[in-house]
N, C-alpha and C positions, 0 to 999 in steps of 0.2 A: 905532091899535091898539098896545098894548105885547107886546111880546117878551119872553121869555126870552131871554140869546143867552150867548155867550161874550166876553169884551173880554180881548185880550192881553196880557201883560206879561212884564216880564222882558229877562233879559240876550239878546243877538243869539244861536240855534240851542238855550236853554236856556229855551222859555218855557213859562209856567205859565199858566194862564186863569182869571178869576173871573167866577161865573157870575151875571150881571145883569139887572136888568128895563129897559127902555129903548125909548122910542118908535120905532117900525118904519121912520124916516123917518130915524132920525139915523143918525152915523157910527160902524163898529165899537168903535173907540176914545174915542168921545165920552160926555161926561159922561153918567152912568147916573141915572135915577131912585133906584133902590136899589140894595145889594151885597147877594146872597143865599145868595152859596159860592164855591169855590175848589176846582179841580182842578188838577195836575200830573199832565200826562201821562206822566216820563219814569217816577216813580214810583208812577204810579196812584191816587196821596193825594184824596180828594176831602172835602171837608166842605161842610155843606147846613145852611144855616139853614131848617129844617122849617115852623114858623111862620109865616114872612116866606111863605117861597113857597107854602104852601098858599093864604095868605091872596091871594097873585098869582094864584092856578090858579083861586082861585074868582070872585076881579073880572074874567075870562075871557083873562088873559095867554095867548098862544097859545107854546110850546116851540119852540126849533129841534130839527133831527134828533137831531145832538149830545145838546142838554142834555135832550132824551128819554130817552134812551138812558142818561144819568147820573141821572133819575131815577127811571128803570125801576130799576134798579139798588140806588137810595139804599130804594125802596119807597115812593115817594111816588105816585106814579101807576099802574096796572095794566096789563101790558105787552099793548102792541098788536098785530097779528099785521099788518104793513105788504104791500098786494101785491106790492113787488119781492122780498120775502124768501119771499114763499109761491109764487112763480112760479120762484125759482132750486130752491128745495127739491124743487119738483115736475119740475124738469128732473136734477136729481141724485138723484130717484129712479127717471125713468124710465132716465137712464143705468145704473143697478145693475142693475133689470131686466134690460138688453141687456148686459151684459156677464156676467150671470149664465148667460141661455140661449145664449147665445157660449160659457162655457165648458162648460156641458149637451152640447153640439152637438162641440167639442173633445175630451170625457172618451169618446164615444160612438164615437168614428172611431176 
């Protein structure tokens, strides 16, 4: 299966990622099939070879979280609503709730 993933580089605590297609069995660092973008973290810079990677999305390359997330972003893919993010939101609405009728209950005393 090939991936999408990130492959590290750069100086030691200053590093930057390019974002690669690469067999799911090799090593992070390991030679890539293709180079398809480049992200910096510290500055946010990201660049997407659109073509290359469509053409990966549709030979059925599967994404890591990451480089989901950077193509949600880029508009390459249509953002997915993941259930650990629908499950936090549902608890941080029910905490507004309870903290809403807390203060209801507070304003009334």
């Amino acid at each position: 299966m090939i991936k999408l993933r990130l492959k590290r580089f750069g100086k030691k605590k200053e590093a930057s990622f390019r974002i690669v297609a690469c067999n799911s069995t090799s090593r992070r660092d390991g030679r890539p099939l293709q180079e398809l973008g480049f992200y910096n973290p510290r500055t946010k810079e990201t660049r997407l070879d659109t073509d290359a990677l469509r053409q990966r999305l549709d030979q059925g390359a599967q994404p890591t979280d990451v480089v989901r997330t950077l193509l949600e972003k880029g508009g390459l893919i249509q953002k997915k609503e993941r259930p650990s993010i629908a499950i936090g939101k549902a608890k941080l609405v029910e905490k507004k709730e309870k903290e809403k009728v807390e203060s209801q209950k507070s304003e009334s005393e």
